[in-house]
DRENZA-795885 format. One record per residue (C-alpha): x, y, z; residue in three letters. Coordinates in steps of 0.05 Angstrom, whole numbers, plus 5000, padded with zeros to 4 digits. Example, Ala and Ser with C-alpha at 12.3 -4.5 7.8 and 13.67 -1.06 7.14 Angstrom:
# DRENZA-795885
524649105156ALA/527349795143SER/
***
This chain:
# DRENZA-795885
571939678277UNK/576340188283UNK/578240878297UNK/575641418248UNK/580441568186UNK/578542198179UNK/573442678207UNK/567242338219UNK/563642958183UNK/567643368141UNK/567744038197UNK/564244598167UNK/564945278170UNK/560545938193UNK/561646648199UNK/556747078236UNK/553647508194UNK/554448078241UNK/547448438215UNK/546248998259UNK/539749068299UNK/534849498261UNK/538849528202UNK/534849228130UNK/540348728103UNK/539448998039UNK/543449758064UNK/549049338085UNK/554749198033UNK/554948368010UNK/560847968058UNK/563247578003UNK/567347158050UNK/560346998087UNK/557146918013UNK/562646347990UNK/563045938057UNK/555445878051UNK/555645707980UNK/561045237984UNK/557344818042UNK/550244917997UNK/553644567939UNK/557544077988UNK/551143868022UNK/546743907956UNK/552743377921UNK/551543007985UNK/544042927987UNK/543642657918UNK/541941937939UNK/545141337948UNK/551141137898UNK/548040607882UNK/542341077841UNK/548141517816UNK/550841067785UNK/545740747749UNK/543941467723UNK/550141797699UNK/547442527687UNK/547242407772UNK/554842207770UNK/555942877732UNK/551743357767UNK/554243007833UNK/562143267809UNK/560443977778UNK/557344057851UNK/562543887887UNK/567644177832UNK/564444947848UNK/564344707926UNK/571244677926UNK/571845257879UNK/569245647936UNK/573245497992UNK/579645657940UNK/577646327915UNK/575846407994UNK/583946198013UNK/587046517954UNK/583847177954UNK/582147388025UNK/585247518085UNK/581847138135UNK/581847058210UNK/586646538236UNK/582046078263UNK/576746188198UNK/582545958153UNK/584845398200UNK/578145118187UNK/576945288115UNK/584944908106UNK/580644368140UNK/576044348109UNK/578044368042UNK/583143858047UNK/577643368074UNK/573743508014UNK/580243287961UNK/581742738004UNK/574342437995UNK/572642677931UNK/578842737898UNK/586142347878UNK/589543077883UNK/593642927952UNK/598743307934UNK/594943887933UNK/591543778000UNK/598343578032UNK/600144228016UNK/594044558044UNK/594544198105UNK/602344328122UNK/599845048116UNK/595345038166UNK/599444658215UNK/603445218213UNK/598845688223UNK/595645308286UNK/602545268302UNK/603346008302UNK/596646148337UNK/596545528389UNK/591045198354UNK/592044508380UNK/585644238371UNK/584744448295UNK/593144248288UNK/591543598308UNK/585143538268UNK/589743658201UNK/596443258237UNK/589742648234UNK/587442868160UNK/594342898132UNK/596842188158UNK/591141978112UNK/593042388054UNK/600242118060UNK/597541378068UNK/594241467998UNK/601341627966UNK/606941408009UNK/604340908068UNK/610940858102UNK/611741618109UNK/604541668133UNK/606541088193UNK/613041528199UNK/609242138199UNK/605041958254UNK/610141678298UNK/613642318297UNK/606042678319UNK/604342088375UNK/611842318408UNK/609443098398UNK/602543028431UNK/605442558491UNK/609843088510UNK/604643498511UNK/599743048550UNK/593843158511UNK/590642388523UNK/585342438479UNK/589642618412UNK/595342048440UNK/588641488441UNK/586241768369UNK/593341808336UNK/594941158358UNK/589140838340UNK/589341108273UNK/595940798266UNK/593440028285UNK/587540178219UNK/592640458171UNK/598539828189UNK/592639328188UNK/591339508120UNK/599339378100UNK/599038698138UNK/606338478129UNK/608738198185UNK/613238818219UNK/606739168207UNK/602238658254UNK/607638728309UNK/607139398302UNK/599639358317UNK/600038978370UNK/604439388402UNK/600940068394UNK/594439688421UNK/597839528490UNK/600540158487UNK/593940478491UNK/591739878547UNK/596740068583UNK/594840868585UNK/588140748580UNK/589540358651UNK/593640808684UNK/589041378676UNK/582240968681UNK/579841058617UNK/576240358624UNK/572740418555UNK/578440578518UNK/581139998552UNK/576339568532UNK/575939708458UNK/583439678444UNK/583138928486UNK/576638728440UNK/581839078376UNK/587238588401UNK/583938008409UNK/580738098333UNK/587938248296UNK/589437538336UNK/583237208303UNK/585037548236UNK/592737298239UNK/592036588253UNK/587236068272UNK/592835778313UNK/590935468382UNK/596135948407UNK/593136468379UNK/585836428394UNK/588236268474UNK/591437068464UNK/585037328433UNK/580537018482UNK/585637368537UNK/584737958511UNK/577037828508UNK/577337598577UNK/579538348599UNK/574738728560UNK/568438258579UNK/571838428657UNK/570639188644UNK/563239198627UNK/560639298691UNK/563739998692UNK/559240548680UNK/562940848630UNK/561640218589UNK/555540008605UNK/551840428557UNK/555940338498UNK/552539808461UNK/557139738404UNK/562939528451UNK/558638998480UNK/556838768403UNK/563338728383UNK/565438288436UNK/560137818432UNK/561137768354UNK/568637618362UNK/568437168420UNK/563536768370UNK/569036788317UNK/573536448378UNK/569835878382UNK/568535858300UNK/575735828289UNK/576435338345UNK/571234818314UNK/566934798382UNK/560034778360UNK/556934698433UNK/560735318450UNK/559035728379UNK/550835578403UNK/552335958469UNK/555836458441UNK/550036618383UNK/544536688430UNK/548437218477UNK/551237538409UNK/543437588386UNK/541337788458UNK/546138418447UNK/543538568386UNK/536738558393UNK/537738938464UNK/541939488435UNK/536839618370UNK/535440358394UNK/542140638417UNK/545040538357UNK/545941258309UNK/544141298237UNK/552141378213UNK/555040888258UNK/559441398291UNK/559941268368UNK/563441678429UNK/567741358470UNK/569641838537UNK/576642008567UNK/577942278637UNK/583842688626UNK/582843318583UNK/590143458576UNK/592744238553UNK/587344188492UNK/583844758477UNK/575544768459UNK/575044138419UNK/572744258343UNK/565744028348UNK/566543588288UNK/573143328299UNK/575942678317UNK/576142938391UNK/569843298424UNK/564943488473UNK/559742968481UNK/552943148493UNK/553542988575UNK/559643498579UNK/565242978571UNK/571842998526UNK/570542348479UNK/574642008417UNK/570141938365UNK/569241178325UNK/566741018267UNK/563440308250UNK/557540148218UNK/549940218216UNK/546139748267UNK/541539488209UNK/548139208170UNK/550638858243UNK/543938618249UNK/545238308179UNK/552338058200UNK/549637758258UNK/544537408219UNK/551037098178UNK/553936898245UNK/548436468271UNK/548036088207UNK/555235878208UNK/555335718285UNK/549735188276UNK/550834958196UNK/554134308229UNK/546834138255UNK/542634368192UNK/540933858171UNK/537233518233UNK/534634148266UNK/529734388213UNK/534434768160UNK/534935348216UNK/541535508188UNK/539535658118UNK/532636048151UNK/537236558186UNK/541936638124UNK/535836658077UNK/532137188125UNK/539537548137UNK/539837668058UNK/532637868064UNK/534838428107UNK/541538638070UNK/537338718017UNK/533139188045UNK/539139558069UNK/541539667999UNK/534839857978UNK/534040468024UNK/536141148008UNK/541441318046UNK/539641888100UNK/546542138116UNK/549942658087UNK/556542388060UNK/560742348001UNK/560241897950UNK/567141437967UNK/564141268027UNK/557541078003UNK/561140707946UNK/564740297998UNK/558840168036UNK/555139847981UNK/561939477965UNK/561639258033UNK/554739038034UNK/555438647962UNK/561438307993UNK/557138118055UNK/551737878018UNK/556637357975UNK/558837098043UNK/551236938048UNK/550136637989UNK/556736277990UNK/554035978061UNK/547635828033UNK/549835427969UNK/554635008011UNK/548334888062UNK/544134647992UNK/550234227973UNK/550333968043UNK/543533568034UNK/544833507957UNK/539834007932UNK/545034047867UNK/539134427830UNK/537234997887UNK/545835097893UNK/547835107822UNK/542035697814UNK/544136097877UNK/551336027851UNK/549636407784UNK/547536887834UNK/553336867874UNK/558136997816UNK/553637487792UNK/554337897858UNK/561337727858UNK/562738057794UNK/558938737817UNK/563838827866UNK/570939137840UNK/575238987882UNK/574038277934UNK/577837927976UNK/582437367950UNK/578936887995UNK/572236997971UNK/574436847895UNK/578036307922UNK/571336037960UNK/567136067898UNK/572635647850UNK/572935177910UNK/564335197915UNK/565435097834UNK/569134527831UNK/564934187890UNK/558334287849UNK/561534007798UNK/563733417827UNK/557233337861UNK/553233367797UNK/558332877759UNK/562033317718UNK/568733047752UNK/573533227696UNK/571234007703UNK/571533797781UNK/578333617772UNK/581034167731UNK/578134687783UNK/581734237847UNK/587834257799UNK/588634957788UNK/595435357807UNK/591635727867UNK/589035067898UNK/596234737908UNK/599734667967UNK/606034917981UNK/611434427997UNK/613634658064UNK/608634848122UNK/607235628099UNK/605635998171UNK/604636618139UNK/597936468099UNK/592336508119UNK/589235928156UNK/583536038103UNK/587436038045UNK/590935308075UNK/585334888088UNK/580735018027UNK/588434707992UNK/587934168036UNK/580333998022UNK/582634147942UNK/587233647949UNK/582133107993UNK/577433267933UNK/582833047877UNK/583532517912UNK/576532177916UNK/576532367842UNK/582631967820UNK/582031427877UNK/579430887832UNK/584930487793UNK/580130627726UNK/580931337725UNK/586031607678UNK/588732037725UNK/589131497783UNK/597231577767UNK/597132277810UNK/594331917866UNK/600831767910UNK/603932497893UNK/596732767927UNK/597332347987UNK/604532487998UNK/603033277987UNK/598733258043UNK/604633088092UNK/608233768108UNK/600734048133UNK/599133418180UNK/600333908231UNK/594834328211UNK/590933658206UNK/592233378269UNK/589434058307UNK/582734098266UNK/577333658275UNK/573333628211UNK/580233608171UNK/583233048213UNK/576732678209UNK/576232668129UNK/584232598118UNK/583331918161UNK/576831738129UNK/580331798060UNK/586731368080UNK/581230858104UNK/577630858044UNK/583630987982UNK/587830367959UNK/593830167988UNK/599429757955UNK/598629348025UNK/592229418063UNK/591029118131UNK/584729058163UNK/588829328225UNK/590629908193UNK/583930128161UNK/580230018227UNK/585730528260UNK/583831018209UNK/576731018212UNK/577031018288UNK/581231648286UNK/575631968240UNK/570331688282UNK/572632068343UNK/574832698304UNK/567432758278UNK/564332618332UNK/568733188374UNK/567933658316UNK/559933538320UNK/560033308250UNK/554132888233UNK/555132788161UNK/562532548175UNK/560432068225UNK/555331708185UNK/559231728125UNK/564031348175UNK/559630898197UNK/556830628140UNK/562730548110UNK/565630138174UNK/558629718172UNK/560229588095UNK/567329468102UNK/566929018168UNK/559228688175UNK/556828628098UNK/551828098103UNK/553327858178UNK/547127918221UNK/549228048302UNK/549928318359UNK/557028648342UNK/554328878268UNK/548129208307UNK/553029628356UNK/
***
């Protein structure tokens, strides 16, 4: 979640038609500057109720009508700027507005830099704080789109301007606008930079007891922790951080704010996900699913939520479609923007199945039942016609999000199917997956990366070991030399299961590529590290030293190993590991001997 990149709703503008009582309309000459505001926000809001993109674009005459519309929109509000002389404040908000419109609907930023550094100087001129910093918040966008280090220079410059000036609310929304725009540059300088404009806000957000704002930049930190590393260091910080947030919620001011409470619960799960503690993930589900099911009717249709500040600051009247306004109970409040509660209902859904996958198998296939009836949902998410009046970018990127969601689902599912060995069921939902995958134009690297690494298991699972091999092989799937703390944790242990893969491939000395065997094992050695500190990894790394040859086996040395992977597995909550182990020991050690100690 984060902070709204631009104005939640584009503000709009009205003049007051200033008809005389008792006078016919008709006697009255036309206000053409009344006549093109309303036409411009007619053929804004008729682009915008064409439907969801997803219909657009599978009619193109819709595409086409959907631009001329918003072509003659904007034609509008230029004729209005270029050949009338209009009232300050009326102009501020047509600059506004009109610059929104190219930023969403448009690659012209040049232009609406322009516009925009025009009307800060007009504000500037007439003291229109609230509107300045409404286009000071639009045009750090426009600049991201063209120049990102200017836009985080940009906005530095701003966050000094509005601190001397005290204004809280503008100082909360400029500086979380910066953590969303560095978190999607993600170099390292630009992490640190994150972190430190989150405790900077903490540590306002304290001071002045702004307990909400508090929370939500804690809950922020403590996610950019998850997202950096899956480091035991790391996770300790995030669950800090979570640890101060969760110690906030019995403050009024948060109480009633269901989608703080959500996101805590949802990334407190990811905690103990990224920390391979299953008995702690089961917890953390049911009070994640108690949230959401509590929260169901609190939620609004765009996602947008208010969160209130105390201090008020030198601001004027707050634009009432700005990133700072009046809430309905009379309170200054920073406007967020997130995401419907039917797609969190989905996500959460997606949760639950990977927090008890470990146990699908011997609980009933609950795991794929909550990611079957979580696709069931998404689906009907992308089937509805979207309600909200918005431009077509965004409702592109929602149905990019919700694609990419829903190959997260089916990328869980096939691995549950591989899991028990349904090879037929997981080979057909792949072809799904990959179809999915292919609608979406621009995914992460770790999902493509997921679906070679799903490939090549199916592969090897069905027998095809050569194509197995050739997919575990692949430039993407090697590891790197020297321990790489910079990738993601992701990104490092589907290598290192790559590389356990290759390895049960080649293992037997009649394979032609058993040769590559000792380079494999040895590769493995820089990431031990990595190993050592998770569970499942450390209990299939010893399980294949137990199990590959050795130029000089001892039965000393083999039961060490499979010890080691006994006790990982068994820590990890890993079933399948530990009765792979098992029978392998029972093979190895008490094939053929009837006892007491071959019974134990």
């Amino acid at each position: 979640m984060e902070s709204t990149q631009r104005a939640p709703s584009a503000p709009t503008v009205a003049l007051d038609s200033g008809t005389p009582a008792g006078v016919a309309p008709q006697s009255l000459p036309i206000d053409y500057q009344m006549l093109l505001l309303s036409l411009a926000e007619d053929y804004l809001t008729a682009a915008h109720s064409e439907g969801s993109y997803r219909r657009m674009r599978e009619r193109d005459v819709d595409m086409r009508r959907y631009y001329k519309l918003v072509a003659t929109g904007l034609g509008c509000l230029e004729t209005l700027l270029n050949r009338f002389k209009l009232p300050p404040q009326i102009e501020a908000n047509v600059r506004l507005r009109y610059a929104s419109v190219l930023l969403d609907e448009t690659e012209n930023m040049m232009e609406a830099e322009q516009i925009l550094s025009d009307g800060i100087k007009l504000c500037d001129r007439y003291r229109f704080f609230d509107l300045k910093y409404n286009m000071d918040h639009l045009l750090g966008q426009v600049l991201f789109k063209g120049s990102p280090r200017a836009s985080i220079k940009f906005l530095d410059g701003v966050i000094k301007d509005v601190e001397a000036y005290q204004h809280t609310a503008w100082v909360y929304a400029f500086r979380f606008l910066k953590v969303s725009l560095s978190l999607k540059l993600s170099s390292h300088q630009d992490i640190l930079s994150t972190f430190t404009q989150l405790r900077s806000i903490s540590a306002l957000a304290d001071q002045l007891g702004d307990k909400a704002i508090l929370a939500i930049a804690s809950t922020l930190e403590a996610l950019v922790h998850l997202r950096e590393s899956s480091s035991a260091e790391s996770i300790e910080q995030a669950q800090r951080a979570l640890a101060l947030a969760r110690s906030l919620q019995l403050d009024p001011a948060i109480g009633q704010m269901s989608q703080i409470e959500v996101l805590i619960n949802i990334v407190d799960l990811s905690c103990s996900l990224q920390h391979f503690d299953p008995s702690q993930a089961a917890s953390k589900m049911q009070a994640m699913q108690a949230s959401l099911e509590s929260h169901n009717d609190t939620w609004q249709g765009d996602g947008l939520f208010l969160i209130p500040v105390k201090s008020r600051g030198a601001s004027r009247a707050p634009n009432g479609n700005g990133i700072v306004r009046i809430s309905p109970k009379g309170s200054l409040s920073v406007v967020f923007g997130w995401t419907t509660w039917a797609d969190i209902y989905a996500l959460g859904y997606l949760f639950s199945g990977m927090a008890i996958a470990h146990r699908s198998t011997s609980d009933g296939l609950r795991s794929e039942h909550l990611l079957k009836e979580g696709m069931r949902c998404l689906d009907k998410n992308m089937l509805k016609t979207e309600s909200t009046l918005e431009p077509v970018s965004n409702v592109d990127s929602r149905y990019s999000w919700r694609q990419t969601l829903k190959c997260f689902f089916q990328l869980h599912l096939v691995f549950a199917l591989c899991t028990r060995t349904a090879w037929t069921a997981g080979q057909e939902l792949f072809q799904k997956l990959e179809d999915t995958a292919a609608s979406i134009p621009t995914k992460p690297d770790l999902l493509d990366l997921l679906i070679q690494y799903l490939d090549g298991v199916i592969n090897q699972g069905t027998g095809h070991l050569d194509n197995a091999l050739s997919i575990f092989q692949r430039p993407c799937f090697s590891l790197p030399t020297k321990p790489v703390t910079s990738s993601a944790p992701a990104h490092i242990d589907l290598t290192i299961l790559s590389t356990f893969n290759s390895i049960l491939i080649v293992r037997s000395p009649s394979h032609p590529s058993h040769y590559i065997l000792p380079s494999l094992l040895s590769s493995l050695d820089p990431h031990l590290p990595r190993i050592n500190t998770t569970k499942p990894l450390l209990s299939a790394y010893n399980l294949i030293l137990a199990t590959s040859p050795h130029p000089t086996p001892t039965i000393v040395k083999t039961k060490q190993y499979l010890q080691l992977s006994l006790q990982a597995a068994k820590a990890a909550s890993n079933n399948q590991l530990m009765c792979i182990t098992l029978n392998f020991m029972s093979y190895k050690f008490f094939k053929g001997v009837v006892g007491e100690q071959a019974e134990k």
